[in-house]
Structure formats: C-alpha cells, structure tokens
C-alpha positions as CSV (number, residue, x, y, z in Angstrom):
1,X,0.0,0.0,0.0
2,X,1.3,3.3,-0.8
3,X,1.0,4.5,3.0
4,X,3.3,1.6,4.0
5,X,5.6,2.4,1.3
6,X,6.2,6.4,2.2
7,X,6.0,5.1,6.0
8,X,3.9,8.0,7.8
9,X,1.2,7.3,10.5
10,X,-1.1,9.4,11.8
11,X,-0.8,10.6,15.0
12,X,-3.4,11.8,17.6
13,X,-3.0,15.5,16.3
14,X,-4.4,14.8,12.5
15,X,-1.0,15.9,11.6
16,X,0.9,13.3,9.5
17,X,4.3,12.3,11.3
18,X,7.5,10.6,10.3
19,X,7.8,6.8,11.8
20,X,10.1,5.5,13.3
21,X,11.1,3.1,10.0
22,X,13.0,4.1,7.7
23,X,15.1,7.6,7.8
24,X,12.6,10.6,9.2
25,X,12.2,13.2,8.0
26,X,13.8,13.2,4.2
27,X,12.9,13.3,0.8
28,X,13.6,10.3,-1.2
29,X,16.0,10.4,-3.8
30,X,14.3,11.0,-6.9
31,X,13.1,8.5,-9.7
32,X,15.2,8.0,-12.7
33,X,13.4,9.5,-15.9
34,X,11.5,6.7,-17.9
35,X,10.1,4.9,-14.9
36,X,6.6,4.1,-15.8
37,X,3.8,5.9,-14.3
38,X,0.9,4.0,-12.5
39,X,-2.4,5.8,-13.4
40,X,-5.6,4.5,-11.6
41,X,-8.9,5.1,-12.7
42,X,-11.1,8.2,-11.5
43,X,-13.1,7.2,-7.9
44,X,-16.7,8.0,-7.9
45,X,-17.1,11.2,-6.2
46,X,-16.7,11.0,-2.6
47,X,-20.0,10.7,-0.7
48,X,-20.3,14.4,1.3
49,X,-17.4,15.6,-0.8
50,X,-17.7,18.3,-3.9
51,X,-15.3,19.2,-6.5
52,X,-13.8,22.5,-5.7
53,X,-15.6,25.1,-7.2
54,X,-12.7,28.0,-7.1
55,X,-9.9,26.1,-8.0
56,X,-8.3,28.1,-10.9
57,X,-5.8,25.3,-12.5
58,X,-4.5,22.1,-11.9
59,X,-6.0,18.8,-12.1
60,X,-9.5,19.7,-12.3
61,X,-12.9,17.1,-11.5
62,X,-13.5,15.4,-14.8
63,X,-13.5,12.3,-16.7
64,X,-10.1,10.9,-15.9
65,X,-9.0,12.5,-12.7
66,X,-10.8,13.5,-9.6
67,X,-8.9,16.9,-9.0
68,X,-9.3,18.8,-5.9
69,X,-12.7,18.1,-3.5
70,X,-13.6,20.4,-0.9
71,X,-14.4,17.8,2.7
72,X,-17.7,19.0,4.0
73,X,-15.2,20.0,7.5
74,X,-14.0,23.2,5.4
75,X,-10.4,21.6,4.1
76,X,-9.6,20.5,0.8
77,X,-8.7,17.2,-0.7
78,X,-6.2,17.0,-3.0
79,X,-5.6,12.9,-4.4
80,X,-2.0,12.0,-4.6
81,X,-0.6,12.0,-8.0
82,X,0.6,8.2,-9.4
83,X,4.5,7.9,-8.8
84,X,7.0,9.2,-8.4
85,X,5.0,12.6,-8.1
86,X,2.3,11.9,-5.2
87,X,4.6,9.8,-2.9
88,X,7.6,12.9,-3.6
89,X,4.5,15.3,-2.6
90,X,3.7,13.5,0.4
91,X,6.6,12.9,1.9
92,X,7.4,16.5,1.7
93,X,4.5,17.7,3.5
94,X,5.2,14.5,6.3
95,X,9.4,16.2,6.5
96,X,7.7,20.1,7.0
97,X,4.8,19.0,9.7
98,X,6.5,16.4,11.5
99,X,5.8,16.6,14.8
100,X,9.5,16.3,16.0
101,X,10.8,18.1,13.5
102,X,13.2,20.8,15.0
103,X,14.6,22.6,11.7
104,X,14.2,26.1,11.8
105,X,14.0,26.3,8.3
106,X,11.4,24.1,8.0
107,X,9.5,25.1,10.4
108,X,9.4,28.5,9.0
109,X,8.6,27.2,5.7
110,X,5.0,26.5,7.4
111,X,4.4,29.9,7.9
112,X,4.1,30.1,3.6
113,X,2.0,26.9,2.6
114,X,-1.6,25.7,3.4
115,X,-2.2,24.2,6.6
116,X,-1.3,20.3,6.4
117,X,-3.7,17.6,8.1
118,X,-2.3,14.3,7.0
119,X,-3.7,12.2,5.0
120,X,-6.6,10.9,4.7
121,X,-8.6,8.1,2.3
122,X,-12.7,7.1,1.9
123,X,-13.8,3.9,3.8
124,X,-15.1,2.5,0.4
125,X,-11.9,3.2,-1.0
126,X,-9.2,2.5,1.3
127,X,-6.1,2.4,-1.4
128,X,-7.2,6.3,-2.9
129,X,-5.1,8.3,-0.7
130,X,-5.8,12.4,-0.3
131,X,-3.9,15.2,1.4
132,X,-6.0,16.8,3.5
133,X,-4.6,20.1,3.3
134,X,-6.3,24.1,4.7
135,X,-8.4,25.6,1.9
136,X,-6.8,28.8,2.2
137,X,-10.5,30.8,0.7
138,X,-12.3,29.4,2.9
139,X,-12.2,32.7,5.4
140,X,-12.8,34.7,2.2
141,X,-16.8,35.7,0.8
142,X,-16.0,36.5,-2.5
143,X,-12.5,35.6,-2.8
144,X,-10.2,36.3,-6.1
145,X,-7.6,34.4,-6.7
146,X,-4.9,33.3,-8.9
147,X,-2.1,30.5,-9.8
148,X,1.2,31.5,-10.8
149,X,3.8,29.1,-11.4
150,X,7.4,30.1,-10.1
151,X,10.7,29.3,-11.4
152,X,12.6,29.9,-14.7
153,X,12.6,26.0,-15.6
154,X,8.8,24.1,-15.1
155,X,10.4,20.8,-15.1
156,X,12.8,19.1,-12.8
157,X,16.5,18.4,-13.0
158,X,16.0,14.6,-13.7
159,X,13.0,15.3,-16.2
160,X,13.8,13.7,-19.8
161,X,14.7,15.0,-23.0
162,X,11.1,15.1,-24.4
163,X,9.5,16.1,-20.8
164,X,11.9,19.0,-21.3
165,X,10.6,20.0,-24.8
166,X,7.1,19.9,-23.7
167,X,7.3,21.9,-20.9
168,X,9.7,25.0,-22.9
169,X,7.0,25.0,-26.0
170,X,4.2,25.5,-23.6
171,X,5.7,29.0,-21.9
172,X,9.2,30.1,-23.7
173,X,9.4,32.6,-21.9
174,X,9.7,31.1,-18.3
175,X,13.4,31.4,-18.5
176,X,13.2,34.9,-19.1
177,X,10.4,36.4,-17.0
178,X,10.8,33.7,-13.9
179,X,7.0,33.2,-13.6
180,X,3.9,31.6,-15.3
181,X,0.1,32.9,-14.5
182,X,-2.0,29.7,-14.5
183,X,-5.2,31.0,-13.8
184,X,-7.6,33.5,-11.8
185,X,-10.5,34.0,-10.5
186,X,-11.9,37.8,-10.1
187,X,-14.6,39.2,-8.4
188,X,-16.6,42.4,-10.2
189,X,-18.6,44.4,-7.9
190,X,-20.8,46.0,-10.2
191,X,-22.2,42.8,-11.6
192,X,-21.8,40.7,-8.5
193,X,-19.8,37.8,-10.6
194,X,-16.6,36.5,-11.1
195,X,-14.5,36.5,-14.2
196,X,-12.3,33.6,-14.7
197,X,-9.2,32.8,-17.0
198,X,-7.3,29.6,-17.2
199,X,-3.7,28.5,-18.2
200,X,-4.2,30.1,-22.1
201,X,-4.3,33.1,-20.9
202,X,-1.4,33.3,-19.3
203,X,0.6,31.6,-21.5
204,X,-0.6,34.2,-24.3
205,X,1.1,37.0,-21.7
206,X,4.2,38.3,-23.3
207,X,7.1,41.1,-21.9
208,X,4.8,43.9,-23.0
209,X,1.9,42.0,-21.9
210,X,2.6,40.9,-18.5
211,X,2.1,44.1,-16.2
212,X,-1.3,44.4,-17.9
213,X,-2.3,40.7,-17.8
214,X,-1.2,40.2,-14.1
215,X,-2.8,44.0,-13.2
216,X,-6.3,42.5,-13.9
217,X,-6.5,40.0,-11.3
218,X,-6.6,43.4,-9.1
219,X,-8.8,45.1,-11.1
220,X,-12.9,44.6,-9.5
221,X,-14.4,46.2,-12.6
222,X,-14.2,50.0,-11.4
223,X,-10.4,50.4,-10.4
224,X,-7.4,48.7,-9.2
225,X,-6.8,47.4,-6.0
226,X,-3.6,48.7,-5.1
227,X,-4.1,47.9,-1.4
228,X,-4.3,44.4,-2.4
229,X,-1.1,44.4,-4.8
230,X,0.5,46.4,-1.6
231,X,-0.2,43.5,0.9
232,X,0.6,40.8,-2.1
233,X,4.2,42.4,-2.3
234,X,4.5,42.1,1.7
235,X,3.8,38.4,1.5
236,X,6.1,37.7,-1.5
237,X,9.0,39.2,0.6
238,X,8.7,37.2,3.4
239,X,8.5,34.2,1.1
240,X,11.7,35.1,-0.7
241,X,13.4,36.0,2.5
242,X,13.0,32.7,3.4
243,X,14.5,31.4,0.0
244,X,17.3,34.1,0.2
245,X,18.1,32.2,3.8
246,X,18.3,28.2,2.5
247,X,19.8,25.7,1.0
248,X,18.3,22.7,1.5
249,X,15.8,22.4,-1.2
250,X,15.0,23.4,-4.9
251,X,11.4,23.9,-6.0
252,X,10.4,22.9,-9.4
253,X,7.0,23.5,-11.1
254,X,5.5,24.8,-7.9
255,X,2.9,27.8,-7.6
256,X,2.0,30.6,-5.0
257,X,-1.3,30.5,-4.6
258,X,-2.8,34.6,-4.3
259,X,-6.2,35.2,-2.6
260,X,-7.9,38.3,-1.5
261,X,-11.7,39.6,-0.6
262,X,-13.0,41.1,-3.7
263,X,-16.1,42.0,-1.2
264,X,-16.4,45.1,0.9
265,X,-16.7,44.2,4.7
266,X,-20.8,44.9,5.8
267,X,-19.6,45.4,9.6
268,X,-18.1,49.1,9.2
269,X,-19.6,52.2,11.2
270,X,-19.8,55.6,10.9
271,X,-16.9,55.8,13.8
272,X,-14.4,53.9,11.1
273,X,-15.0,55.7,8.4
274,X,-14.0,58.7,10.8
275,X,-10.9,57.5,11.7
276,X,-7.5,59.2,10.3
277,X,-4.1,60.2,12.8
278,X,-3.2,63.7,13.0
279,X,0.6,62.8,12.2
280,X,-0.6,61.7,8.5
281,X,-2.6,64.9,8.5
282,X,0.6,66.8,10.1
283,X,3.1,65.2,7.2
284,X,0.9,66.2,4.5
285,X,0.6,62.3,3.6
286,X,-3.2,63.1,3.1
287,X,-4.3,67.1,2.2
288,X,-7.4,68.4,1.6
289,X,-8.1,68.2,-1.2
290,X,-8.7,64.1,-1.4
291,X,-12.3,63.0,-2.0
292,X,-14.0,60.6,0.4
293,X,-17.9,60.5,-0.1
294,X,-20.5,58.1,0.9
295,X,-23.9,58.7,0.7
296,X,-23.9,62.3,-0.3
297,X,-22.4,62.3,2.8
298,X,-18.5,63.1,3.7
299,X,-16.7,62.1,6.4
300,X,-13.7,63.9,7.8
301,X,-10.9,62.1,9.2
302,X,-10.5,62.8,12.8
303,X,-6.8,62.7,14.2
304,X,-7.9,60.4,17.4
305,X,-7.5,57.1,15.8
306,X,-4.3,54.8,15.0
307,X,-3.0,54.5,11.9
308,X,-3.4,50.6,11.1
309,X,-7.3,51.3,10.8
310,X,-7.1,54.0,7.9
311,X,-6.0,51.9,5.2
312,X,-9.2,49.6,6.1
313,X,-11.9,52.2,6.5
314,X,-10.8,53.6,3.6
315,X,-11.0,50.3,1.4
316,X,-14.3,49.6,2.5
317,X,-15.4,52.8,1.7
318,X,-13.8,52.5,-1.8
319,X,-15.4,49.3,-2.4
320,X,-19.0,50.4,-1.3
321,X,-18.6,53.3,-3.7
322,X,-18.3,51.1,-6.2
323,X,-21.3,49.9,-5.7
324,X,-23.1,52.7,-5.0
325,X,-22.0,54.3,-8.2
326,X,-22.7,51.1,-10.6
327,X,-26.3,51.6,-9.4
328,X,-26.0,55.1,-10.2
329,X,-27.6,55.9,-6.6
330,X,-25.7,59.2,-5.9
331,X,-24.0,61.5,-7.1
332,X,-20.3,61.9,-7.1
333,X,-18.5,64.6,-5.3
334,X,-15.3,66.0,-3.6
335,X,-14.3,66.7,0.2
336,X,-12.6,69.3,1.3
337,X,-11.3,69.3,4.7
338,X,-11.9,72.4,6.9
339,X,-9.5,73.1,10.5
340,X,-11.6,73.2,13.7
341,X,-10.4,75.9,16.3
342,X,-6.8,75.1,18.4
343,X,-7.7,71.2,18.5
344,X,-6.8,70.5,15.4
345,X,-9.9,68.4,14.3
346,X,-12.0,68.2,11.0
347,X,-15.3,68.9,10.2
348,X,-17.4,67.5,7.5
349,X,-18.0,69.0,4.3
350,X,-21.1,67.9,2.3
351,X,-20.0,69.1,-1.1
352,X,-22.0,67.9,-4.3
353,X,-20.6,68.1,-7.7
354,X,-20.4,65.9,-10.4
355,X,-16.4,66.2,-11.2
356,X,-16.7,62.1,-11.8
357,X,-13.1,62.4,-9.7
358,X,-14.3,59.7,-6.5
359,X,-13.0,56.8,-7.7
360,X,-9.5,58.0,-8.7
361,X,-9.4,60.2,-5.6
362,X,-9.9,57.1,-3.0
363,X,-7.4,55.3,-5.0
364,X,-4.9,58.2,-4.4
365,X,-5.5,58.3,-0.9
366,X,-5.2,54.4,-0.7
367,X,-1.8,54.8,-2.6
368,X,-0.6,57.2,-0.4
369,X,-1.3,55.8,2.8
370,X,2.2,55.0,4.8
371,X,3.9,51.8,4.1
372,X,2.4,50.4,8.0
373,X,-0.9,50.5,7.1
374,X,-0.6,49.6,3.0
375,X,-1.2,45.8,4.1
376,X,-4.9,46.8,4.5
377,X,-6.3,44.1,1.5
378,X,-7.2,40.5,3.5
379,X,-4.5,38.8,1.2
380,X,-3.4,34.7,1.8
381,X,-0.1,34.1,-0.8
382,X,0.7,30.4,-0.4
383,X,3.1,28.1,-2.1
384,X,1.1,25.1,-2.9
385,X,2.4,21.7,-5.4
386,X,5.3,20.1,-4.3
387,X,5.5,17.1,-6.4
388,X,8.9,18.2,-7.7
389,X,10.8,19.4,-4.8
390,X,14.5,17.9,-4.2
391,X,17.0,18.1,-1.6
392,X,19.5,21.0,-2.5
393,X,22.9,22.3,-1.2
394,X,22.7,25.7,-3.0
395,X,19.9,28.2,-3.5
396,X,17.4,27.7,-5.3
397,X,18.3,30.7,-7.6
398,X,15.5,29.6,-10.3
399,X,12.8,30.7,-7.8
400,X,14.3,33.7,-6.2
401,X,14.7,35.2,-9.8
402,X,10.9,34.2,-10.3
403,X,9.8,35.7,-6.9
404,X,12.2,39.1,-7.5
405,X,10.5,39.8,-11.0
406,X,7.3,39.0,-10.2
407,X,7.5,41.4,-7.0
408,X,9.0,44.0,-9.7
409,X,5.9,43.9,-11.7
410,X,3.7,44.2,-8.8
411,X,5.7,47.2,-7.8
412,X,5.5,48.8,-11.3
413,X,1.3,48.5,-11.3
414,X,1.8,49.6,-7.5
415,X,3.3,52.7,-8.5
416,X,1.3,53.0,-11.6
C-alpha cells in the first residue's frame, strides 16, 4: 500500500508524522526519468465531498481525474498524484509538519503553505489516498484568486529530453520572465460575478503584456486594488526572505497560490470611516483636497485614531462606492477638509458636484497611505504543489529570480 511504502502514520493530532522506520524526515532520492507511471482510474465522487468550485488550474474534477474536492469539514482534498509525483509530494508535507521536526528552516517554511492535516482516504476506497490540506478561501466571501507558477525551468533536473521540450513550447518565456500565470479568478462588484481565466491566458502574456495581464487580477471592474497588490508584495517578501536564507531544497513547477476579498466588509460604522491620525494629517501624507464621499455624505478624518485602521476604512469605503456608483444611486462629489479651532480636528464637508473624480481620488488616498498600514487588503499568498521538490545544497536561484520579478511587476502597477 502506498502509506506503507512512504511510511507515515497518523498521529493523535491529525498531523501526519515521520515513523520511526526508515530515515525521518527526508525526501527520497528522486526517480530515474523513464520509470513508468501508475495511473488509476477516477473514484466515484466521494459521498459528502464536492469538487472544488474556485480552483483556478490544476488537475480539475472530470472524466479521468478526480482533481481537488472540498471535505464537508472546510479543508480541501487533493488525491496523490501516481508515482514518483504523489509519494515525492507527500513525503514533503510529512518532513515540514513532522511533529519532532526541529529545523528552523522548515519550520518556518509552514508559515508560507496551506495548513497540512495528514492524510486521509474514503472507507469504500481505502487504497485512494488524499492530502488533506487548509483551503486557504475558505475565510474569504467572495474571494479572487490566482495561480502562478514560479521558477525559470517548469520541469525538474531529472525530467527527460522530451518532458523537457514539452514543458519550454508550452511558456518560452519562463526562463526569461521567472514566472507563469495559471489561472484566476476575479470578483466584479458591479455585476456581482466573477471573471475567470485559465492557463491560455497566461501563457498568451508576453514582456509587453505581463504588467497588464497580471494588473487584472486586481482590477474589480471600477479600479485597481492597489491595497491588495500592496499586501501581495508584503507576503512575497517574506516568502523570498526565506528562500534568500536556504539551501536545503529546490522547488520545481511549484505555484503561489494569491487570494484576497473582492467584497467590501458589511460590519463598518460611521466611527471607522471617521478614523485618520493627525501625524498623517501633520506630514501632509493626506491634504485636503482628497475625495472621500458616501452617501452624499462626507466624512472627515478625525486625528484620534491609529494609523493601522485608515487603510481599512478607507478600502471599504472605496469598495461600497463602487457599488453605490454602478447603481448610479448618488451623485459623485469632492471633500474638502476644513480646521476646527486650536484642537486640530476636521469637520465635514457635504459638497456635491459631479467632477466624476471619487474613484481616482480614493485610490490616491489608498496609494498614499504609509507603508504600515498599505497591508490593508485581506491577502493569503501560499506556495502550494510540491510534487517536484529535491533536496538542494545551493539556493534555489531559479525561484528567487521568479519571486524578485514578479514582485518587480507588482511594484510597477503599484506605482502605476
């Protein structure tokens, strides 16, 4: 059985651990090319189990495989792939969550990937095996997301001559721009839907292409979210900080997986919208002359509050304008900001005119806001599919080059 052959158990905790057979914690060398592949047929869907209904590439639910299924407990089920990939896959989440697993390194590599749970197979069907792994939208309403593979090669050191060839025609580019869009998954506010794209797309992006292409996944149908692409940045960092800092394994044809709320939050009040520090005011980070209406009405930014709450009462106010102006309901108009006696507060202005400047004025404000409270998007960036990952003693230079330009063209629409 294939759980006797990559020798993990469960233990109490759900979590998958090493035993005590066979060395712990390690990947196994890898296959030599040409080994033959095993490929089962599809299982009947799972009883209580659904395919995924936001996954954006990979092996989808079909005919011949069973792709991703959402458990009815809020995780997700992905079926290990037929050798050498699934067991290779496995065993690397079992090294990572092992619960005596002392490596720093590792154990601050689970800080960037989904949340593992072992393993875990139907009673009917006791040979399928699944990870049981987080799903990382789960927290979200309306959440966008998107697939991008990382690396400059999408196939693995021990991949053959014709595995090679097929992976180079389907993205020559890769080498050169370090990353691959596989898919996403937006949300529009004004029509209340989603607009999807899959791996064609992506692979149609060229040079000149790419800062547009990638730009849309941000884009909800009235403006960019550049609070999003702000608190996308943050997360790449970290993840290439911790690439920058190892050299114990290479990654191969694996993804970070982006997610944010394309929905504005229904629990803001009046008192949040209200809420803006007097040293932003006193810096002249914010002046003015920057627009902030809702519902005809227009409320000033009082100096009382701190500053991690501005970037987030301002996002949601953004995002119900958009709503409120794709059902044409009011009208738009400007703020200006007025001083009030020695105590430096702010009164509001109610100001109607149709300058049609809102939209572009919120996003100003949200551009500007200090680089402490930019990371006001909810944003998840996970690296997800490991069935190619091998045991290194140098940097994995193939992915820090993919993570360093792909943060370079978030930067550029950033500062767009």
């Amino acid at each position: 059985m294939l759980r006797a052959e990559v020798r993990v158990h469960q233990g109490a905790s759900g979590h998958a651990q090493c035993s005590s057979e066979g060395p712990a914690c390690s990947l196994r060398p890898p296959t030599p090319p040409g080994s033959p592949e095993s490929r089962r047929p599809a299982p009947r869907l799972l009883n209580g189990c659904v395919p995924l209904s936001h996954q954006v590439a990979g092996h989808m639910y079909g005919k011949d495989r069973v792709g991703i299924l959402q458990h009815p407990d809020g995780t997700v089920l992905k079926q290990l792939q037929p050798p050498p990939r699934g067991p290779r896959e496995l065993e690397f989440y079992n090294m990572v969550y092992a619960a005596d697993c002392a490596d720093a390194v590792l154990v601050e590599l689970r800080k960037h990937l989904p949340k593992y749970y072992g393993v875990w197979s139907p009673p009917t069907a006791p040979d399928d095996v699944y990870l049981k792994l987080e799903d990382v939208t789960h927290k979200f309403n309306k959440p966008c997301i998107m697939d991008v593979k990382i690396g400059r090669k999408s196939y693995d050191p021990f991949a053959s001559s014709e595995k090679i060839g097929q992976q180079v025609s389907k993205y020559p580019l890769m080498e050169e721009i370090g990353f691959l869009v596989l898919g996403m998954r937006v949300y529009h506010v004004h029509s209340d839907s989603f607009e999807t794209e899959n791996q064609h797309y992506g692979r149609g992006l060229t040079k000149e292409t790419l800062k547009d292409g990638v730009s849309k996944f941000f884009h909800n149908g009235f403006g960019l979210r550049k609070d999003a692409v702000a608190a996308s940045i943050q997360k790449i960092e970290k993840i290439l900080q911790w690439f920058e800092n190892q050299k114990q394994l290479n990654f191969y044809a694996s993804s970070l997986l982006f997610v944010y709320e394309g929905s504005s939050q229904p629990t803001t009040t009046k008192s949040d919208e209200r809420t803006l520090t007097g040293k932003f005011l006193s810096r002249g980070q914010l002046s003015g002359t920057e627009v902030l209406e809702h519902n005809n009405n227009f409320h000033v930014l009082s100096s009382s509050a701190n500053g991690s709450s501005v970037g987030r009462s301002l996002s949601k106010m953004y995002a119900r304008h958009c709503k409120m102006y794709s059902k044409k309901h009011h009208s738009q108009a400007s703020l200006r900001a007025v001083p009030m006696g020695q105590d430096n507060g702010w009164e509001s202005v109610s100001q109607e005119h149709l300058n049609g400047n809102v939209l572009s004025q919120l996003e100003k404000v949200l551009c500007h806001l200090p680089a402490g409270c930019q990371e006001t998007a909810e944003v998840e960036v996970r690296m997800i599919d490991f069935a190619h990952v091998f045991p290194s003693n140098t940097v994995d230079e193939g992915y820090v080059y993919g993570l360093k330009h792909l943060i370079a063209v978030l930067q550029s629409i950033l500062d767009s």
